[in-house]
Backbone as a chain_set.jsonl record, in Angstrom:
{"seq": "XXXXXXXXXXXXXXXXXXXXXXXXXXXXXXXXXXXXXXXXXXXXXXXXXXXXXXXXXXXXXXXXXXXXXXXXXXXXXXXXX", "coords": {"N": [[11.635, 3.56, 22.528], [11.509, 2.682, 19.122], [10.535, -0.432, 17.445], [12.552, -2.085, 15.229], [12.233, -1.13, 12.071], [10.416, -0.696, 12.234], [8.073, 1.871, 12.334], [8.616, 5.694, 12.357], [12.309, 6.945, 12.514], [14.362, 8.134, 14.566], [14.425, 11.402, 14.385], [13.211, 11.012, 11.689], [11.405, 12.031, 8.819], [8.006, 11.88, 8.652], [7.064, 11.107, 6.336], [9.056, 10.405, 4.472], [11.255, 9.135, 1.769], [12.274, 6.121, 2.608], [10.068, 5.505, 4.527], [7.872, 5.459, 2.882], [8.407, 3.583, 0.616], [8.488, 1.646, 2.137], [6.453, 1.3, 2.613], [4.862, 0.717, 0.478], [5.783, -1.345, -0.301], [4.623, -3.39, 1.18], [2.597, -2.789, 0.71], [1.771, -3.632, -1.811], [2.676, -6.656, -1.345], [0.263, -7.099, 0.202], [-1.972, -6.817, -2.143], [-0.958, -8.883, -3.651], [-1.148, -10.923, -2.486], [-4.245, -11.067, -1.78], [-4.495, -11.183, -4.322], [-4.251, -13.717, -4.868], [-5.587, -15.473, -3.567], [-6.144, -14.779, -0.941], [-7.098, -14.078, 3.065], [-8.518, -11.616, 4.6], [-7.504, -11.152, 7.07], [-5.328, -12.935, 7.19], [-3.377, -11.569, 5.443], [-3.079, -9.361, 7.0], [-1.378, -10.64, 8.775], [0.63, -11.831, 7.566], [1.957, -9.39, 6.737], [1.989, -7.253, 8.114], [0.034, -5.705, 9.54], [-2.093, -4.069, 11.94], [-4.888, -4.862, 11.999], [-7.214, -7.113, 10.574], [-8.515, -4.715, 9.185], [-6.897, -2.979, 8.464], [-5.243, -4.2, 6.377], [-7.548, -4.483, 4.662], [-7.58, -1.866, 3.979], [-5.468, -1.395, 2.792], [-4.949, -2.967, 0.51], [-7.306, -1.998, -0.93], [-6.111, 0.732, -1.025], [-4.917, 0.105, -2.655], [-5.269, -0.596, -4.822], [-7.115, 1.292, -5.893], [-5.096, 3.01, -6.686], [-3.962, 1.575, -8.92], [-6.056, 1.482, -10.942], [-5.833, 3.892, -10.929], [-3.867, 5.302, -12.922], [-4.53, 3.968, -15.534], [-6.732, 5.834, -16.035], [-5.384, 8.626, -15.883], [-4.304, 8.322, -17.585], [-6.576, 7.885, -19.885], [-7.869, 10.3, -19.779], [-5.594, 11.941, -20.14], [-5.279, 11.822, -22.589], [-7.846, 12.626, -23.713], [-7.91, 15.261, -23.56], [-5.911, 16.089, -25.149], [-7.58, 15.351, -27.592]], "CA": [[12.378, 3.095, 21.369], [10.449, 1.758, 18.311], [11.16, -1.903, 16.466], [13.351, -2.607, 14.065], [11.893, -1.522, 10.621], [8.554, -0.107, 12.036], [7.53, 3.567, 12.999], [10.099, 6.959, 11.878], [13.794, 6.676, 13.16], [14.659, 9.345, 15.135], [14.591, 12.642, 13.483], [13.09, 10.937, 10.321], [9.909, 12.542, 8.473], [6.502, 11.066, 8.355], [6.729, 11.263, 4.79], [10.613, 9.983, 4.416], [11.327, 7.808, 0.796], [12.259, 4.715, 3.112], [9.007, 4.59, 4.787], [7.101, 5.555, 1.718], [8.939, 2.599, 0.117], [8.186, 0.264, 2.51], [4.93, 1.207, 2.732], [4.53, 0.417, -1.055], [6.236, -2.719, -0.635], [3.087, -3.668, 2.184], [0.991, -2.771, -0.36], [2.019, -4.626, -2.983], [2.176, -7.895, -0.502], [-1.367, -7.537, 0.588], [-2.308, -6.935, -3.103], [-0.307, -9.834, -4.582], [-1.904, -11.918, -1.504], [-5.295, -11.29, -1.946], [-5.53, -12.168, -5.88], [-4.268, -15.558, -4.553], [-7.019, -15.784, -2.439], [-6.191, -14.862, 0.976], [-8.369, -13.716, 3.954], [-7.949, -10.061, 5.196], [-6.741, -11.573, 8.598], [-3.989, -13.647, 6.658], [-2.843, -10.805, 4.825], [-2.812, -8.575, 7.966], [-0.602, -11.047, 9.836], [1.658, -11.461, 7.097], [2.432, -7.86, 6.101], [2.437, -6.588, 9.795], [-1.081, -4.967, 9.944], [-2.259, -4.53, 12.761], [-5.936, -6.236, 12.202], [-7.927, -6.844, 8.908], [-8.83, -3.647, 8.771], [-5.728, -2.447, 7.788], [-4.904, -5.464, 5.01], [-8.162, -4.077, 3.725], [-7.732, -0.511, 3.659], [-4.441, -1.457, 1.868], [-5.789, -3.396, -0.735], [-8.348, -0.82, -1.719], [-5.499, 1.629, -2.106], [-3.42, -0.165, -4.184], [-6.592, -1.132, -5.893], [-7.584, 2.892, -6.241], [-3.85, 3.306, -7.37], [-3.593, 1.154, -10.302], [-7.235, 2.229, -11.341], [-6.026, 6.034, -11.4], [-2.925, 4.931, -13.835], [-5.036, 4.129, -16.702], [-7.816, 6.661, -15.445], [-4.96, 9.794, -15.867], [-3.85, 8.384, -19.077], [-7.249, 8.627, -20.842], [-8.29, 12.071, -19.293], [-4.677, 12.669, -21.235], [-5.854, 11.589, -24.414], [-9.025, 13.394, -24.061], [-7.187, 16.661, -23.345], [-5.256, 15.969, -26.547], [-8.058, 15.619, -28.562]], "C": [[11.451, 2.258, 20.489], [11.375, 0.597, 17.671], [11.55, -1.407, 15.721], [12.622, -2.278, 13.065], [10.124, -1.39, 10.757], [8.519, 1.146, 12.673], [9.134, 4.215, 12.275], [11.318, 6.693, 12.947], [13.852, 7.909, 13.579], [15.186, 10.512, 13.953], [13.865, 12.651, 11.808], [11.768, 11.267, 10.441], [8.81, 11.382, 8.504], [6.196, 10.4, 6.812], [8.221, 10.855, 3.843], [10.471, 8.783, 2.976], [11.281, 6.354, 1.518], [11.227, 4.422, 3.321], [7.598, 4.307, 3.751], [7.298, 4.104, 1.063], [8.878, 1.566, 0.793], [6.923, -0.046, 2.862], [4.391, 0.866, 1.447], [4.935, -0.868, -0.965], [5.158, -3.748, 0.227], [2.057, -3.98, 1.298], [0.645, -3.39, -1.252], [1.836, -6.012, -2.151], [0.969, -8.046, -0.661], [-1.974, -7.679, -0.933], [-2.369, -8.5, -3.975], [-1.231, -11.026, -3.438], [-3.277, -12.055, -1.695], [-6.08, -11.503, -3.099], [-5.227, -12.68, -5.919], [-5.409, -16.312, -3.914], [-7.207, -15.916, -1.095], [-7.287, -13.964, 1.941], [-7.619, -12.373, 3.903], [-7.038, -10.519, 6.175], [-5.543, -11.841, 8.045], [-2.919, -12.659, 6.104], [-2.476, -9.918, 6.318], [-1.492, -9.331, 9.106], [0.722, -11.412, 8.903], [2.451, -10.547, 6.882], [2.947, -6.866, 7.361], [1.453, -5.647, 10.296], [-2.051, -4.984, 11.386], [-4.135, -5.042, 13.091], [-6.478, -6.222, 10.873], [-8.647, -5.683, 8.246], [-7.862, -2.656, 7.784], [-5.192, -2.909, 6.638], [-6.051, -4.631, 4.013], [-8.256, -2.813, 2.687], [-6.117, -0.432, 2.429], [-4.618, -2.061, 0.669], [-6.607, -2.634, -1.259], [-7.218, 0.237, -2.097], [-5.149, 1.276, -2.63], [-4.279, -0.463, -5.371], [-6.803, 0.387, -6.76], [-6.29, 3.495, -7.164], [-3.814, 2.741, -8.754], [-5.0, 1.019, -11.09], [-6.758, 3.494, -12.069], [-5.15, 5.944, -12.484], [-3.8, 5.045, -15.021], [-6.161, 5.474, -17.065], [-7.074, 8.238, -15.948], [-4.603, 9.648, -17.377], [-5.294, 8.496, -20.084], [-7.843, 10.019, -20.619], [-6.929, 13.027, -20.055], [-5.351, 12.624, -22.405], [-6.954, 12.024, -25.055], [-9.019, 14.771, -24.018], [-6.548, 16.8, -25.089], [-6.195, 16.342, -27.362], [-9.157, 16.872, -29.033]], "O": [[10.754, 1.341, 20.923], [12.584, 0.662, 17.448], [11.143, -0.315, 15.325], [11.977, -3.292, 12.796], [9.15, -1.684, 10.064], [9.127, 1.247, 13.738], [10.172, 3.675, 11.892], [11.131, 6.265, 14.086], [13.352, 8.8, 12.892], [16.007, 10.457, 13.038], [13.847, 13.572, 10.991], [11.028, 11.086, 11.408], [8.978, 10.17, 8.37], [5.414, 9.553, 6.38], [8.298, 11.055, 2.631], [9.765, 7.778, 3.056], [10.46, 5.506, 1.168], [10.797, 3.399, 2.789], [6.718, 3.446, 3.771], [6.273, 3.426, 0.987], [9.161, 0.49, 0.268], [6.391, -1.088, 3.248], [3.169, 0.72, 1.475], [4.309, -1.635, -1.696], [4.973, -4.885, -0.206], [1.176, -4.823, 1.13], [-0.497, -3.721, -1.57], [0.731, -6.531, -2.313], [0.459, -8.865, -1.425], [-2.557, -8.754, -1.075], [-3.268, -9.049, -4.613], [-1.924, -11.915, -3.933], [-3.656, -13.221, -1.798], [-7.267, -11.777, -3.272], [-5.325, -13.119, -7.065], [-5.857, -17.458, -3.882], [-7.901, -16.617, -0.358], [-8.18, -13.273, 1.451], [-6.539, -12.089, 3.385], [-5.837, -10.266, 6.086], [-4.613, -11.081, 8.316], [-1.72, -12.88, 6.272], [-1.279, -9.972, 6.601], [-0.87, -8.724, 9.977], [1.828, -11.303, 9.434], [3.659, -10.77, 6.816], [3.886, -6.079, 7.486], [1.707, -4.877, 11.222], [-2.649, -6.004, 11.73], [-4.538, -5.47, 14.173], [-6.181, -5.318, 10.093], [-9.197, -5.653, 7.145], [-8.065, -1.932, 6.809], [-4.668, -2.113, 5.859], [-5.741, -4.194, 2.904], [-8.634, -2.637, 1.529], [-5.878, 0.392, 1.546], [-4.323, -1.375, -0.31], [-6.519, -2.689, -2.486], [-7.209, 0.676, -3.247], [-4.766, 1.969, -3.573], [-3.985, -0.538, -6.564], [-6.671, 0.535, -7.975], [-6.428, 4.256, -8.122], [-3.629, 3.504, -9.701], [-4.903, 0.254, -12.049], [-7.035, 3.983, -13.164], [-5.619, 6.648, -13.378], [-3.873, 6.148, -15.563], [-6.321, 5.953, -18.188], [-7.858, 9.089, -16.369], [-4.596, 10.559, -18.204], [-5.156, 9.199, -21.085], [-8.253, 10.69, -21.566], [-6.98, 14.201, -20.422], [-5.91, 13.538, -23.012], [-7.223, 11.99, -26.255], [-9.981, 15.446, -24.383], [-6.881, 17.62, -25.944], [-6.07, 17.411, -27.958], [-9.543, 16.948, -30.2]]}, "num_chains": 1, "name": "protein.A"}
């Protein structure tokens, strides 16, 4: 039996909106945490990672994510022109 509010619920996908969505909401934490100025570790024990490896690797995506945002919008605008 897995915890409360960690791993797929029986029968649920890998890829399920909830855990998608709470995996975005992780991400955002560690994000919002580390342009306060927190450690990896700190972030990993807040968020529920299981060592600073994971805080980090989450921070770089969310980092890579709101990079590609502006990144798709001028590759639009260069299509346009």
């Amino acid at each position: 039996m897995t915890k409360r509010g960690r791993g797929p619920r029986k029968g649920e996908d890998k890829h399920s909106q909830r855990r998608l969505r709470v995996a975005l909401e992780k991400q955002l934490k560690a994000l919002e945490m580390k342009a306060a100025g927190a450690s990896y570790d700190a972030i990993a024990a807040a968020c529920g990672y299981a060592d600073k490896g994971g805080a980090y690797k989450a921070v770089s995506a969310g980092l890579k994510a709101t990079l590609k945002l502006p990144a798709d919008e001028v590759r639009f605008l260069e299509i346009e022109r």
